[in-house]
N, CA, C and O atoms as a MOPAC input file, in Angstrom:
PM7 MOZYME 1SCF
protein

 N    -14.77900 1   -75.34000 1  -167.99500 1
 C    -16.13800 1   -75.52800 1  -168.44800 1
 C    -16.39600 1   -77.02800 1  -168.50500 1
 O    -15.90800 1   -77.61200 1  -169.47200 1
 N    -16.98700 1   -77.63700 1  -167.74900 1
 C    -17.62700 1   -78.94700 1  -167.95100 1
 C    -19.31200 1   -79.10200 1  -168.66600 1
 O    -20.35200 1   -78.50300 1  -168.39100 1
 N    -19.00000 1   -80.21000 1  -169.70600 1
 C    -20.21600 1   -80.51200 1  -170.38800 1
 C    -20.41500 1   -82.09000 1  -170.25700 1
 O    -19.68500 1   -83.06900 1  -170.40700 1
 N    -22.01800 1   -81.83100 1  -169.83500 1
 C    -23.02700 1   -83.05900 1  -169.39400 1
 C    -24.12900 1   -83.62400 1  -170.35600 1
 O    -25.28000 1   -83.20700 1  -170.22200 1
 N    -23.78500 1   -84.71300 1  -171.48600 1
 C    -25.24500 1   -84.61400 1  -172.15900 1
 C    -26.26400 1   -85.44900 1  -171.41500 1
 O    -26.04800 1   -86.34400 1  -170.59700 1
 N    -27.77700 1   -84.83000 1  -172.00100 1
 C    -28.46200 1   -86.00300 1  -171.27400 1
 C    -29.33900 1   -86.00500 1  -172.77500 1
 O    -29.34500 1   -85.15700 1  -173.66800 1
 N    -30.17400 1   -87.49900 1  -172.65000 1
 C    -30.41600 1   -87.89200 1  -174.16000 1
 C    -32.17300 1   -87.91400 1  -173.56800 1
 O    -32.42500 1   -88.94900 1  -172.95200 1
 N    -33.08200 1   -87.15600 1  -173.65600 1
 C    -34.36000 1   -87.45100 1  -173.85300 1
 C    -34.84700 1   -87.93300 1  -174.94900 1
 O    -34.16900 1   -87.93100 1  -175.97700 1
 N    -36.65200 1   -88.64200 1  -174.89700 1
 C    -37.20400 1   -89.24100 1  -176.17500 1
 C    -36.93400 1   -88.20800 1  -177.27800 1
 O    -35.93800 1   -88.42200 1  -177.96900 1
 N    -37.63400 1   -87.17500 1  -177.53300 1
 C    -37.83100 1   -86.39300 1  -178.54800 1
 C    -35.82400 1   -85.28800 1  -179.07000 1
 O    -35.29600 1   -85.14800 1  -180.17300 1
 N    -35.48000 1   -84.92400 1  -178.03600 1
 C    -34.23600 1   -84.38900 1  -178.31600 1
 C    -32.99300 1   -84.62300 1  -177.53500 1
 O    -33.26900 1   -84.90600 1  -176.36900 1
 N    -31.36600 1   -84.59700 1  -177.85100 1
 C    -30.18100 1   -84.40600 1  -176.36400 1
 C    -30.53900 1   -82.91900 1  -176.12100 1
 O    -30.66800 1   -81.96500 1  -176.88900 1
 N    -30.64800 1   -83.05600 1  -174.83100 1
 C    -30.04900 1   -81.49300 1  -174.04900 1
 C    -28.92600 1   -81.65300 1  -173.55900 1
 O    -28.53900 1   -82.70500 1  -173.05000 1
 N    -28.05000 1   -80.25100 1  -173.69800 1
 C    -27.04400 1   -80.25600 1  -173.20600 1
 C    -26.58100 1   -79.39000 1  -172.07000 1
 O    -26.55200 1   -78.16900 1  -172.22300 1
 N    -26.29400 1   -79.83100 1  -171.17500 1
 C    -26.11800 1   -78.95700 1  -169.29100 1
 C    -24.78100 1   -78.28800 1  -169.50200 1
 O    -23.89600 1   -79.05600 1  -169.87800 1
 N    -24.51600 1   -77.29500 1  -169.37600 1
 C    -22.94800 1   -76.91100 1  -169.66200 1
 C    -22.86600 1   -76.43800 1  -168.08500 1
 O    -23.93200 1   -76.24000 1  -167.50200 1
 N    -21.90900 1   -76.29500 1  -167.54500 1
 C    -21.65700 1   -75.75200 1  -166.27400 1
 C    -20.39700 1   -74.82200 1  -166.07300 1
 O    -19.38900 1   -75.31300 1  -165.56400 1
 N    -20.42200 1   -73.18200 1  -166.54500 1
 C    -19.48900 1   -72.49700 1  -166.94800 1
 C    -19.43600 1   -71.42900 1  -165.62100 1
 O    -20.35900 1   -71.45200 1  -164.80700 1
 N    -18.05200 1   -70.29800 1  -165.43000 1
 C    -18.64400 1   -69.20100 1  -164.57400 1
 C    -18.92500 1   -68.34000 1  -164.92300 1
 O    -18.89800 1   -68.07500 1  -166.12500 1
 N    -19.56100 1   -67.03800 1  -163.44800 1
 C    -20.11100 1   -66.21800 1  -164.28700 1
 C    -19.33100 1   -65.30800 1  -165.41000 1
 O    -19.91200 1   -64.54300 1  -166.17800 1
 N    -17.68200 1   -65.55900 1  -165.36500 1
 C    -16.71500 1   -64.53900 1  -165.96800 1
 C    -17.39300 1   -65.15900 1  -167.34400 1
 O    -18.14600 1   -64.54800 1  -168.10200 1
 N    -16.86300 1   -66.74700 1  -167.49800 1
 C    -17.28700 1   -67.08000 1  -168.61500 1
 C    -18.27900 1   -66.79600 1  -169.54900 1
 O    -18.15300 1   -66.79400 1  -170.77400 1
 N    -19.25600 1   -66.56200 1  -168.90300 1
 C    -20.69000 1   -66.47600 1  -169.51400 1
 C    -20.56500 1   -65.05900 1  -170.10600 1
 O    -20.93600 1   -64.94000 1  -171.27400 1
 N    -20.11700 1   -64.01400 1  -169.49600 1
 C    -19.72300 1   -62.67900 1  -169.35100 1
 C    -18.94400 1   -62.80500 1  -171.20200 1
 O    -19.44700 1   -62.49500 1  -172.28100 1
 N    -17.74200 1   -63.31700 1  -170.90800 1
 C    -17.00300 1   -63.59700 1  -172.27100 1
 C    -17.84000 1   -64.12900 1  -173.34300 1
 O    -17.70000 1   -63.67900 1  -174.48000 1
 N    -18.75600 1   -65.10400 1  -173.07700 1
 C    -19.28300 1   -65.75700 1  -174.19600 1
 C    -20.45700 1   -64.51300 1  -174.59100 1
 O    -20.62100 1   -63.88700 1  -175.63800 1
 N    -20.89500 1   -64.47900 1  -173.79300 1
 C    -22.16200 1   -63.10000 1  -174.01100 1
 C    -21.69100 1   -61.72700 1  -175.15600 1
 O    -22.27400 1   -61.30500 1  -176.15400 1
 N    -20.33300 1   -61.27200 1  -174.46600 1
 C    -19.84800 1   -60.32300 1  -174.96800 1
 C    -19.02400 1   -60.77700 1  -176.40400 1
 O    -18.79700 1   -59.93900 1  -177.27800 1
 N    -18.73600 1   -61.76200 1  -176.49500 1
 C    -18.18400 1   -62.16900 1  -177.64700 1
 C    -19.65600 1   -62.27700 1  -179.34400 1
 O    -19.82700 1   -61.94600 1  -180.51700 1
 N    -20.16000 1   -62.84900 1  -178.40800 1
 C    -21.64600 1   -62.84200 1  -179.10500 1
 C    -22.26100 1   -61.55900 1  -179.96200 1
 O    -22.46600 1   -61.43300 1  -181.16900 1
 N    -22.46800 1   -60.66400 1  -178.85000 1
 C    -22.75600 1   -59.36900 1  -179.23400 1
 C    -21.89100 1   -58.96400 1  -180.22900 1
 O    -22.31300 1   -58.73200 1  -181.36200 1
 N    -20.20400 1   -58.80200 1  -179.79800 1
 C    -19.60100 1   -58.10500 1  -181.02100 1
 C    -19.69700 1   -58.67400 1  -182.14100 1
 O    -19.60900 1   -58.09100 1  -183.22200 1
 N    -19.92000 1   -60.08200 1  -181.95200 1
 C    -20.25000 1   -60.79300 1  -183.61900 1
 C    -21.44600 1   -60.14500 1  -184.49800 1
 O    -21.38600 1   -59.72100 1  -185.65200 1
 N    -22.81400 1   -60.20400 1  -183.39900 1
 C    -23.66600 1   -59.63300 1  -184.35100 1
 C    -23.49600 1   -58.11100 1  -184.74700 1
 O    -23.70900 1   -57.78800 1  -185.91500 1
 N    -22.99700 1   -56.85700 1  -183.50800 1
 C    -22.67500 1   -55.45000 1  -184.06000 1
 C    -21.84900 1   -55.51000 1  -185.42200 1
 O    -22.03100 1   -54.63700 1  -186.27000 1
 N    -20.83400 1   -56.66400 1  -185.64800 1
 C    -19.58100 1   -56.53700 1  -186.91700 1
 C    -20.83200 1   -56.85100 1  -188.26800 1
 O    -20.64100 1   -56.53600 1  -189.44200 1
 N    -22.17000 1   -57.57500 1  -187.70200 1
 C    -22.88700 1   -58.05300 1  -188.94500 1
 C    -23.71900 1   -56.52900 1  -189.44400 1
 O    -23.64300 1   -55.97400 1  -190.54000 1
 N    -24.47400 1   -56.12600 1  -188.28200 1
 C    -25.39200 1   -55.23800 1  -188.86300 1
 C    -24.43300 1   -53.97100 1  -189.30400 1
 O    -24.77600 1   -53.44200 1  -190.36200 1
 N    -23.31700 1   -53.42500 1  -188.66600 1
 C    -22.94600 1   -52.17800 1  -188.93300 1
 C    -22.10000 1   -52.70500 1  -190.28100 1
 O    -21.31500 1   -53.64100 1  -190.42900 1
 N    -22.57700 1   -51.75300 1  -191.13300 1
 C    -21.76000 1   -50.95400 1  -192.69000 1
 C    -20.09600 1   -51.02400 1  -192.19700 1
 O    -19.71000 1   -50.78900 1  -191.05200 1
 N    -19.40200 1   -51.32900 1  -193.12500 1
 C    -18.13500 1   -51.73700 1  -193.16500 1
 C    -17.69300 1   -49.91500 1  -193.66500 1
 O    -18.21400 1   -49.23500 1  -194.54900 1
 N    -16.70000 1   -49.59300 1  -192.82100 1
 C    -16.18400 1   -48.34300 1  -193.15500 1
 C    -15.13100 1   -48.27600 1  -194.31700 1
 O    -14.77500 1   -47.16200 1  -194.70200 1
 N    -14.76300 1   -49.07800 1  -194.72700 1
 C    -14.58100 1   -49.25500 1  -196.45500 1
 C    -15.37700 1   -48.78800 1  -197.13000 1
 O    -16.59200 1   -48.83100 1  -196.93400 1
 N    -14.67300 1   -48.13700 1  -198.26000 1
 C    -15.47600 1   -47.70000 1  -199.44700 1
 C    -15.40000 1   -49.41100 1  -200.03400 1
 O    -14.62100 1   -50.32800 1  -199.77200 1
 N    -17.02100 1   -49.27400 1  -201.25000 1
 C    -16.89400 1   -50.83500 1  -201.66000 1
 C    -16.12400 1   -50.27900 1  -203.38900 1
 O    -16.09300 1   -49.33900 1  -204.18200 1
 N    -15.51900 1   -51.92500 1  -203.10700 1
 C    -14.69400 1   -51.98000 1  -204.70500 1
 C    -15.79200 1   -51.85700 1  -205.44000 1
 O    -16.98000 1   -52.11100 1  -205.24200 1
 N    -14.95800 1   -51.26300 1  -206.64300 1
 C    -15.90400 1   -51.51300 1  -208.30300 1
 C    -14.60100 1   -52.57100 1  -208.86700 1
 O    -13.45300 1   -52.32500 1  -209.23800 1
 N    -15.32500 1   -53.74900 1  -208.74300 1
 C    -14.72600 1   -54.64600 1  -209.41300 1
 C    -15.28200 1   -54.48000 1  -211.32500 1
 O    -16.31000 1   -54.13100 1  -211.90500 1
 N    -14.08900 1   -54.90100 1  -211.67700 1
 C    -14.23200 1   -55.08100 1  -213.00100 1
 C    -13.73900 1   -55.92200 1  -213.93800 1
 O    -12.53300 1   -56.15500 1  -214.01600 1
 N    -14.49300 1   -56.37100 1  -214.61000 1
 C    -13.30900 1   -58.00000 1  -215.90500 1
 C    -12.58400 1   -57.72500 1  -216.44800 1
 O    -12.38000 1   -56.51300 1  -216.37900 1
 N    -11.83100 1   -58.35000 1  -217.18900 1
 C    -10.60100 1   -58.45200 1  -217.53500 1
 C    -10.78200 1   -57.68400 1  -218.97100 1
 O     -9.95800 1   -56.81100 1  -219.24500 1
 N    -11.80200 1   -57.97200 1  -219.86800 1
 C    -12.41600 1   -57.68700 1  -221.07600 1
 C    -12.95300 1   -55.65300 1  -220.61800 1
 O    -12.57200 1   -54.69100 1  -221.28500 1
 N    -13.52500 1   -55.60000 1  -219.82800 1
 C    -13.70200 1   -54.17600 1  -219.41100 1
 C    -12.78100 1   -53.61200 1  -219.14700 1
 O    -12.66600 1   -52.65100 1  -219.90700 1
 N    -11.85800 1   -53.68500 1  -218.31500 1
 C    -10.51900 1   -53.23700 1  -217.83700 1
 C     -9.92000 1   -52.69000 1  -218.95300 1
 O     -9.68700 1   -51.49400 1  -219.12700 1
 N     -9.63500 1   -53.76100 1  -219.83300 1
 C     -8.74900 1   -53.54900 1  -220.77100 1
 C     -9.48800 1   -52.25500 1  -221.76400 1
 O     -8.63600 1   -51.75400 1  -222.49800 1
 N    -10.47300 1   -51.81300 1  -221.87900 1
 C    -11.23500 1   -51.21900 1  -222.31400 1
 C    -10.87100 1   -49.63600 1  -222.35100 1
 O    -10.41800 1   -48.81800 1  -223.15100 1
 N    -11.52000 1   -49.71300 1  -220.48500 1
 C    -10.97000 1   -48.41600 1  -219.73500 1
 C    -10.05400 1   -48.03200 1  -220.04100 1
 O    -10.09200 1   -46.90500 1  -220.53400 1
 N     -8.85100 1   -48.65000 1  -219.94400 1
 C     -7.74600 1   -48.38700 1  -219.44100 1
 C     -6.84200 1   -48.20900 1  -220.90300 1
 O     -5.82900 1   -47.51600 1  -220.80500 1
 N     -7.16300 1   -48.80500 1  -222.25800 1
 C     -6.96200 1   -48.82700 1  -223.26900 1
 C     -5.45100 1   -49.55100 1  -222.92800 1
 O     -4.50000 1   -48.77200 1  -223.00300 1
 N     -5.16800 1   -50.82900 1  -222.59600 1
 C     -4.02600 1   -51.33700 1  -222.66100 1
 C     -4.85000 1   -52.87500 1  -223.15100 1
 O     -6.02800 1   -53.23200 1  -223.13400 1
 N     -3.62100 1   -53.49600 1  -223.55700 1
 C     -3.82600 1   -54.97600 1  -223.90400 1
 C     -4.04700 1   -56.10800 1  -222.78100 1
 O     -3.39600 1   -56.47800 1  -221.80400 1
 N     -5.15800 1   -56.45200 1  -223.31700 1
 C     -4.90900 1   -58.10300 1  -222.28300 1
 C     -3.33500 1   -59.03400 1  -221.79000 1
 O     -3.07600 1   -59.55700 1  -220.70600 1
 N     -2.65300 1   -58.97700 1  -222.82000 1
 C     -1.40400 1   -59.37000 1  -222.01400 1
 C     -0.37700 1   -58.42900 1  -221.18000 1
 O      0.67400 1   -58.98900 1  -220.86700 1
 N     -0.54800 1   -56.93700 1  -220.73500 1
 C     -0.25200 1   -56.28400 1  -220.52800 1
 C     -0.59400 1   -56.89100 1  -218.99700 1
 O      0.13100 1   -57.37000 1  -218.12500 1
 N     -1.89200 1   -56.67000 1  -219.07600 1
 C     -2.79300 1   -57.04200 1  -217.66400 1
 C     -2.44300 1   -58.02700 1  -217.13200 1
 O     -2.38200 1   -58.04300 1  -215.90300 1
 N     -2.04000 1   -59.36600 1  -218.02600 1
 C     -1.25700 1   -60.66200 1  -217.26000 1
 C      0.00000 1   -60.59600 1  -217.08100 1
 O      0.67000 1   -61.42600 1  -216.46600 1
 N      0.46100 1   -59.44200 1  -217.69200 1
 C      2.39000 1   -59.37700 1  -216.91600 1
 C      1.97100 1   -58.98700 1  -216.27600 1
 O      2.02600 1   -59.92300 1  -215.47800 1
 N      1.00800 1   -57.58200 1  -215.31300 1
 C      1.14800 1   -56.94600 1  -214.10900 1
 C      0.63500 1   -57.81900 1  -212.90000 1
 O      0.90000 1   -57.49600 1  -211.74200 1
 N     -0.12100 1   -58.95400 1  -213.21600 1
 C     -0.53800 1   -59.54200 1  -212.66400 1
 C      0.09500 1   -60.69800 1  -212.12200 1
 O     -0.21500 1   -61.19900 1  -211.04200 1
 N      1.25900 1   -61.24300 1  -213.11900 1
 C      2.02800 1   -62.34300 1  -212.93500 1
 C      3.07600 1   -61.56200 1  -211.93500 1
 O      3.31500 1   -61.91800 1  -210.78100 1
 N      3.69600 1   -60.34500 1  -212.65500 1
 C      4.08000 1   -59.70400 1  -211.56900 1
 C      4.18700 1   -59.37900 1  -210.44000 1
 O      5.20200 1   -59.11000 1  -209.79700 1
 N      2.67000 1   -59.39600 1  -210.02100 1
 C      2.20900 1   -59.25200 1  -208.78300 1
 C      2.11300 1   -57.46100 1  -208.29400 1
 O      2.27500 1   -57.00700 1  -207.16200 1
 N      1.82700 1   -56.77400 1  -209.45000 1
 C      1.37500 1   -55.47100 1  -209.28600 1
 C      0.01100 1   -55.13300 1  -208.76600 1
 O     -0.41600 1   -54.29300 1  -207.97400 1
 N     -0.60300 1   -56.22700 1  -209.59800 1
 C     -2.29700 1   -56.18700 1  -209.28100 1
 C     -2.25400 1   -57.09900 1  -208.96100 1
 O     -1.32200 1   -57.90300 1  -208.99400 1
 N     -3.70700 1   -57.22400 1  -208.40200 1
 C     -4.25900 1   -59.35000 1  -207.24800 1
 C     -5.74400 1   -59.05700 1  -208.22400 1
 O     -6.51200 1   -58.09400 1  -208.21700 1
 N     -5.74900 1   -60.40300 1  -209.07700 1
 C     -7.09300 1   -60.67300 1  -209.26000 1
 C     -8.19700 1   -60.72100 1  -208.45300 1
 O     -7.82300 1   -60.45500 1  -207.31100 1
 N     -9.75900 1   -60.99900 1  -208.49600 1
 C    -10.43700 1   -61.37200 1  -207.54300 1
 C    -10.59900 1   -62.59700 1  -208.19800 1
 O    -10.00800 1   -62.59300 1  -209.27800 1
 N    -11.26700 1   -63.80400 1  -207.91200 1
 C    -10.97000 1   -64.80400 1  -208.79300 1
 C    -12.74600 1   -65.63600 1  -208.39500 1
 O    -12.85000 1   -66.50100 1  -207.52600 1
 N    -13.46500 1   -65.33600 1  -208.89300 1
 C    -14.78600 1   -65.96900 1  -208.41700 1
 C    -14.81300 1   -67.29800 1  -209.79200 1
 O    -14.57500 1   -67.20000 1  -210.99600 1
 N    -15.17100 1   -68.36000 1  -209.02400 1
 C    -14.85400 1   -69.54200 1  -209.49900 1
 C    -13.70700 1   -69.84800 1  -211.33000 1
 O    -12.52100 1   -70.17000 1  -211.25700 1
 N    -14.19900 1   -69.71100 1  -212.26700 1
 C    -13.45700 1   -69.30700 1  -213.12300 1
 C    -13.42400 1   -68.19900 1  -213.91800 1
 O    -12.94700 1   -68.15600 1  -215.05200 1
 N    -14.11500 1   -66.98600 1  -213.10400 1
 C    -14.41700 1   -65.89700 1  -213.81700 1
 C    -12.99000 1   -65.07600 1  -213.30800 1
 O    -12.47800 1   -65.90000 1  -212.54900 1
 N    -12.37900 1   -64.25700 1  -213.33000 1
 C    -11.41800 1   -63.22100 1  -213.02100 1
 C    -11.96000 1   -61.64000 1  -213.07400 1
 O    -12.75300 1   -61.39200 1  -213.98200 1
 N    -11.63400 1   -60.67200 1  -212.26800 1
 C    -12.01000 1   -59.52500 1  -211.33200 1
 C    -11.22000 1   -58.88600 1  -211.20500 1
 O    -10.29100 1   -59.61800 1  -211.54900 1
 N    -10.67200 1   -57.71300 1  -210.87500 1
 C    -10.06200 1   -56.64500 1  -210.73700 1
 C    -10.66700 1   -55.85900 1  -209.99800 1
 O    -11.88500 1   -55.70800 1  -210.08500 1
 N     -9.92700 1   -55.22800 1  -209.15000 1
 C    -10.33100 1   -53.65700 1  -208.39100 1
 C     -9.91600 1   -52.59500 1  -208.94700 1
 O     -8.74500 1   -52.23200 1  -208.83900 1
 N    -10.82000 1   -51.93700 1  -209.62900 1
 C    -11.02300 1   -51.13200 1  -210.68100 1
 C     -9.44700 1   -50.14700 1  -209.93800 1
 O     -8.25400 1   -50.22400 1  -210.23200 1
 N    -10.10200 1   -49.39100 1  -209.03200 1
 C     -9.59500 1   -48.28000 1  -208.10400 1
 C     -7.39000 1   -48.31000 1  -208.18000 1
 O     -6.52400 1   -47.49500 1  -208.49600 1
 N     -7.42100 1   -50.20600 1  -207.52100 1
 C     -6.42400 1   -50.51100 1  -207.54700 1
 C     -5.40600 1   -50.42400 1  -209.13300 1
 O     -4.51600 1   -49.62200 1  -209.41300 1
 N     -5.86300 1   -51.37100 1  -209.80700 1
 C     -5.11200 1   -50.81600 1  -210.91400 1
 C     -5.45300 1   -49.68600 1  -211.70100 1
 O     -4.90400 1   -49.75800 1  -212.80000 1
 N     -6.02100 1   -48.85800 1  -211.58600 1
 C     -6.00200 1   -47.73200 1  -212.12600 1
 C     -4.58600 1   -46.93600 1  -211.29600 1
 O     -3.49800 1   -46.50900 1  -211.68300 1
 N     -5.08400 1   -46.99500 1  -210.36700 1
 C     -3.72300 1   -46.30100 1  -209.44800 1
 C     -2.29100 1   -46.80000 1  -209.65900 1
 O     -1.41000 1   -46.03500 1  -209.27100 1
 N     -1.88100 1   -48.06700 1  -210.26400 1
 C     -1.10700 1   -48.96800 1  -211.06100 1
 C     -0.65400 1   -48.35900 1  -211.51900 1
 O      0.46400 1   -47.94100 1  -211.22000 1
 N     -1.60400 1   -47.88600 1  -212.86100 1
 C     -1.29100 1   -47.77600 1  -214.05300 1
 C     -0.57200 1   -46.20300 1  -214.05700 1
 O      0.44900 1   -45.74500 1  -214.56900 1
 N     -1.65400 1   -45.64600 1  -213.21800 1
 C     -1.39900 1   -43.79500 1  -213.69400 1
 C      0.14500 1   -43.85000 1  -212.55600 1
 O      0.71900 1   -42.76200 1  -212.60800 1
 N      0.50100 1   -44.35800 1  -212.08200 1
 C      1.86800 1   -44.29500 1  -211.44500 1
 C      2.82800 1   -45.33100 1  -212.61400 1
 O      3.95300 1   -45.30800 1  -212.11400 1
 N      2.87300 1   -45.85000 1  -213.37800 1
 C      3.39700 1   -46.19400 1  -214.35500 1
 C      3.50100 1   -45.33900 1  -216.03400 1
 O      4.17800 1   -45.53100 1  -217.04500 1
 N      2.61500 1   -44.51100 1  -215.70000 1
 C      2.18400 1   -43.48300 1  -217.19900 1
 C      1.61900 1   -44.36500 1  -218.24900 1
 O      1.75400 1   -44.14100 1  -219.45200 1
 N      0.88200 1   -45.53400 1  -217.67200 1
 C      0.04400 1   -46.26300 1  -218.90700 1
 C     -1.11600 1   -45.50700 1  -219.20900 1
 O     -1.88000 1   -45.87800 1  -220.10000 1

């Protein structure tokens, strides 16, 4: 692929000079980007939940939740300094532990 700029008053245009396979690839690469945007993700979506709720549900202690976690039983979600859970995930944790 060779690229040519040329600098007019108002904007650069840029001349690319690719083949037709290429164009073919770039085209088709394109498309699957936007189909991955519009189509629904075949995942079910998490019910995330806090740390303060969790503990709720689930009737166990907050430090309970940071051994399984330090552990590496459960993965936080971690949105800037807030902390998250996938509800689904540690529940399934727990009831395979008999908490």
């Amino acid at each position: 692929m060779k690229t040519v700029n040329i600098n007019e008053a108002k904007a650069p245009i840029q001349v690319i000079t690719i083949t037709v396979a290429e164009l073919e690839k770039l085209f088709e690469e394109k498309v699957q980007q936007a189909l991955r945007q519009v189509t629904p993700s075949k995942e079910p979506k998490k019910e995330v939940i806090s740390r303060k709720d969790l503990c709720k549900r689930l009737g166990v202690a907050y430090s309970t939740l940071r051994i399984w976690e330090i552990k590496g039983h459960i993965k936080p979600i971690r949105l800037g300094r807030r902390v998250y859970f996938d509800y689904k995930e540690v529940l399934d944790y727990a009831t395979s532990r008999g908490a």
